[in-house]
N, C-alpha and C positions, 0 to 999 in steps of 0.2 A: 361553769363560769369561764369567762375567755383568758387568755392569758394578760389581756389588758386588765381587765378587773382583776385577778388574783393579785396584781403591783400592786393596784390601785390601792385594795382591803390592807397588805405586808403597809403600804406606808402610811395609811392613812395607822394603824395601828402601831408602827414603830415609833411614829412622831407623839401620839399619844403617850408611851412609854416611856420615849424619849424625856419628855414636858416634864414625867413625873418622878424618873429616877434616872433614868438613862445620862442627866445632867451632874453625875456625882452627887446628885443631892443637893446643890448648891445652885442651882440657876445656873452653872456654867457649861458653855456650848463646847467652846477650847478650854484646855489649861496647858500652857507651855511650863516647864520646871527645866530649869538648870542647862537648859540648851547650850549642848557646847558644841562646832563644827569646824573640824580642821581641812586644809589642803594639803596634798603631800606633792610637791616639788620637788627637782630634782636638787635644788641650791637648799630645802628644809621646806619646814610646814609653816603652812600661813593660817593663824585662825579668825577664821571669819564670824564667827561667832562667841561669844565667851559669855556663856552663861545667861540664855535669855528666858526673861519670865514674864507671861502674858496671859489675859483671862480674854475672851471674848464670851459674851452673851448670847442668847437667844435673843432676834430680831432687835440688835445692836449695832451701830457703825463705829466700831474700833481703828481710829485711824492711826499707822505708825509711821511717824516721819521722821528725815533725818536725808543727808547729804548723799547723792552718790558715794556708792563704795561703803555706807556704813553697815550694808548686813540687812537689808530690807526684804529683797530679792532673793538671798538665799534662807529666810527664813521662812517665805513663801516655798519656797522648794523643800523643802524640809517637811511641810506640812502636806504637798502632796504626793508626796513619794517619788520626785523626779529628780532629784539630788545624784551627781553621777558618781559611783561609787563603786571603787575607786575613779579618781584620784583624792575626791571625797571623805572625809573621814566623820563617822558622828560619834567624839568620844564618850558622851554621856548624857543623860536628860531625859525626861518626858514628854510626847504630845499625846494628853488623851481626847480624844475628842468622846464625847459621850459616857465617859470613863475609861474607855479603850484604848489601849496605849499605841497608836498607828506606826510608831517606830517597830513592834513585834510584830505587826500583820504578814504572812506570807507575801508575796507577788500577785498569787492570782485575786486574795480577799482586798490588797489595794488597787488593784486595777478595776474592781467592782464597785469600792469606794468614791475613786476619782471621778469624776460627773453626775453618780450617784446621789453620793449625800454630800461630798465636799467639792463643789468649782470652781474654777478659777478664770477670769476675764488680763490677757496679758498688755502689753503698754504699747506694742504694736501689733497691729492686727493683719497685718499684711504679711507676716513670719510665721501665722500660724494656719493661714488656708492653704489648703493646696491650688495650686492654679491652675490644674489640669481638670478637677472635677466639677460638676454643677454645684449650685451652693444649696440646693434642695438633697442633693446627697450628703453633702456634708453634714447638715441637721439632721438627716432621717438614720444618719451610722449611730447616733447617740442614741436615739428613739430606740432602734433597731434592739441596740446589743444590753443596754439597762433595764428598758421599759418592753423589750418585749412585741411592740407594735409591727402589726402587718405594715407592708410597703404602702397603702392608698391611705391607709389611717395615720401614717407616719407623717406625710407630705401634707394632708390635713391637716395634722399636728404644727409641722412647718411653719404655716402659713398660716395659722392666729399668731405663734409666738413675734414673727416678724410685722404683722400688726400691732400685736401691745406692745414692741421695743420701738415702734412709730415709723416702721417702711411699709409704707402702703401699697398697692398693686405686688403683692407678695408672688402672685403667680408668675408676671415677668421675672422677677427677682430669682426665683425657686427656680429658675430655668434659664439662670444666668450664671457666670461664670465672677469669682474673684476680681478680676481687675476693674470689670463695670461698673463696679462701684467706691463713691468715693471714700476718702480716710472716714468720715462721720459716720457711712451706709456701713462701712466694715466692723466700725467697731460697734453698734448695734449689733450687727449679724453677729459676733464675736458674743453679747448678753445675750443673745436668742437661744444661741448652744450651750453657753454657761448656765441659764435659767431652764434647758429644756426638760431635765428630770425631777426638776421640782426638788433641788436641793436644799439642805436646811443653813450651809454656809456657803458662803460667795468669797474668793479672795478677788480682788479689785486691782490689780498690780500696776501702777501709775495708767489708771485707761485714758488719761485724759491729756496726758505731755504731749501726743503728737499734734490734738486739733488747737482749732485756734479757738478764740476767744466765749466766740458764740455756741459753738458743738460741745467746750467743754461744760458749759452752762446745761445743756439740752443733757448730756450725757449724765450728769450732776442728779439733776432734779430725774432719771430714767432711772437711775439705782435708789432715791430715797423714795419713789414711789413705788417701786419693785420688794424694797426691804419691806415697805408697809402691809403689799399687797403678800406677801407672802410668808412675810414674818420670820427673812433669813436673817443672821448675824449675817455681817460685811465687815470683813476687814480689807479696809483701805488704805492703800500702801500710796507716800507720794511724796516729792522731798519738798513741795509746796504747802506750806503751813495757811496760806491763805484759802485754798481748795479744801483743806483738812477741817479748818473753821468751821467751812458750807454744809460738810455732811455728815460730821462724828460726834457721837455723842461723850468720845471717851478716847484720850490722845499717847499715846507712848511716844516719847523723843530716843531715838536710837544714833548710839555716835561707837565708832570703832569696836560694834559685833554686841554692845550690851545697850540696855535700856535703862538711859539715865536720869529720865525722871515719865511717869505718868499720873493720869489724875482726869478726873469730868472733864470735858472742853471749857465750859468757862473757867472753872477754876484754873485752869494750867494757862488759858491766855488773860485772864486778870492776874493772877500771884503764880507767875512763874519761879520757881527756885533755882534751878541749876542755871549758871552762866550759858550755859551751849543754848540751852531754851529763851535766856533771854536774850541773846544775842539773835537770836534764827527772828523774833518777835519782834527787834530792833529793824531787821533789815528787810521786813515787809512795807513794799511802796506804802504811803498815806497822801490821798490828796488834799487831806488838811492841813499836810508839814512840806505843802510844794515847796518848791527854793531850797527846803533842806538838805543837807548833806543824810544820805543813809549811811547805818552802822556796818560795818563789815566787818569780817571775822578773819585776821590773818591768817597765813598758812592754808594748809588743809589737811583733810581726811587720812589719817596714816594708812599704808598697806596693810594687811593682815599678815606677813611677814614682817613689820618693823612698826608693831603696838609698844607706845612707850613705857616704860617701867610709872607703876603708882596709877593714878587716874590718867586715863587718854589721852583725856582732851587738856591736860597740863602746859602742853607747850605752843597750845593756841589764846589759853585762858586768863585773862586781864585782871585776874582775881587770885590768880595762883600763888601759893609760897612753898617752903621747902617738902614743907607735911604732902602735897599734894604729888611729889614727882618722888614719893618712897613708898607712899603707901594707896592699893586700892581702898577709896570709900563706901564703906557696905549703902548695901541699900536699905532706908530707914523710913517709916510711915510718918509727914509730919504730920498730918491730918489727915480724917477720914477715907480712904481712897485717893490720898497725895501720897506717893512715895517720890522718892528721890536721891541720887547718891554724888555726894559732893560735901568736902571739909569746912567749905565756906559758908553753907548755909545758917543764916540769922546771923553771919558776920559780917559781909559785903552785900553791897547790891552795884550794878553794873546801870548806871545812869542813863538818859537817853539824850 
């Protein structure tokens, strides 16, 4: 058997295993526990994280949104082993994916990982090609060093995946160079190499903030038909709650390094609980409420150096009292798959 087939039989077999126990036993793809991530400065440590807890499924779109600066980004980095460390600190938590806790893995077992079975598509596409090499090199390094492929099977391989990401005349393409192409064609090329080893999860890391209106749409509808077609979990990172709407099935609101409320997607944009969630829901354009005034959120986002004492988001929050700037609110289940953490719940609501 060649060395293409011998992956082939390893994944077709893993993901089998995967399906049936390889998921904790639970259905779950990811499990995040207790995620905590410091920075070490030289003025003190800033943490960027405090305690994050997250499931992602098998062929799921897990979306997590939340403000610049609240910990989105570094939670993807966390997940793929590129967290730079130092200055980096991970004081404590779980990521297992499969059961396997990817925070214990060696160097070289995450470096086998990364493209492997977990990838990642980033929010600019143009920082992550190189501009000196053809972009048919570029996809054949991943073919190459995961899957094993000869150089002519590689480039063949190439050139479907840039068909089904919807760049056609792949052979120009494969024998072009980075800048040829525009923000839309790159960030394709950018799912082509994320999708090329047929991995079981995808992180999504705002792919859509640089284009405009119409590419984010095409880019939208290229990962829910990729998820279907392949049956990855997606987690989709993006501080746009109206894009989150389009393609998740399952939402985490992340504010100042934790996760302050999730829940299904309709449930969380019909019966949102926490103020931050219903604030962010308030301040989505409606062209039903033209002429309205939108809601905004004063202040902003605290640094991970200066998180305020009690709940975070306390000294943005139109709901707040004393209870809320002394003490953290645990996170509590109000309903099946609703969690959320906030003092106020079932005592305020934040009008529109």
């Amino acid at each position: 058997m060649s060395v293409e087939g011998i992956v082939k039989a390893d994944t077709a077999d893993r993901l089998v295993n995967g399906s049936a126990a390889g998921e904790s036993g639970n259905g779950r793809l990811l499990e995040i526990r207790d995620l905590d991530v410091s920075f070490e400065l030289a003025r003190g440590a800033a943490r960027a994280l405090r305690g994050i807890d997250l499931d992602l499924h098998a062929a799921e779109i897990h979306g997590l949104v939340g403000e610049s600066g609240s910990g989105k980004t570094v939670t993807s980095t966390c997940i793929m082993g590129l967290l730079p460390v130092p200055p980096a600190r991970i004081n404590r938590g779980r990521i297992l994916y499969r059961g396997t806790d990817l925070l214990e893995l060696s160097e070289p077992d995450r470096r086998r990982t990364r493209g492997r079975e977990i990838s990642i598509v980033f929010q600019e596409p143009a920082k992550y090609l190189n501009p000196s090499l053809k972009i048919g090199e570029q996809i054949t390094e991943m073919l190459g060093l995961h899957m094993g492929m000869e150089r002519n099977r590689a480039m063949e391989r190439a050139g479907e995946l840039l068909e089904l990401v919807g760049l056609p005349n792949s052979r120009r393409i494969l024998s072009g160079y980075p800048h040829e192409l525009s923000g839309g064609m790159k960030q394709r090329m950018m799912i082509a190499m994320a999708i090329s080893c047929d991995p079981s999860m995808l992180i999504a890391d705002e792919p859509t903030t640089a284009l405009d209106v119409t590419l984010q749409l095409q880019i939208l509808n290229l990962i829910l038909k990729l998820r279907e077609q392949f049956s990855m979990g997606v987690l989709f990172i993006s501080h746009d709650l109206a894009v989150v709407h389009e393609v998740s099935d399952r939402v985490s609101v992340i504010y100042a390094g934790k996760i302050v409320e999730s829940a299904a997607r309709d449930r969380l944009f019909n019966e949102p609980l926490h103020p931050y969630t219903q604030l962010l829901l308030l301040s989505i354009p409606d062209a039903q409420k033209r002429g309205q005034r939108l809601k905004t959120i004063p202040g902003r986002v605290p640094d991970a150096e200066h998180t305020p004492a009690g709940c975070a988001f306390h000294p943005r929050c139109p709901l707040a009292e004393d209870i809320c700037a002394r003490e953290i609110p645990p996170t509590t289940e109000h309903a099946a798959g609703h969690t959320a953490a906030c003092h106020m719940i079932g005592k305020k609501w934040i009008s529109s």
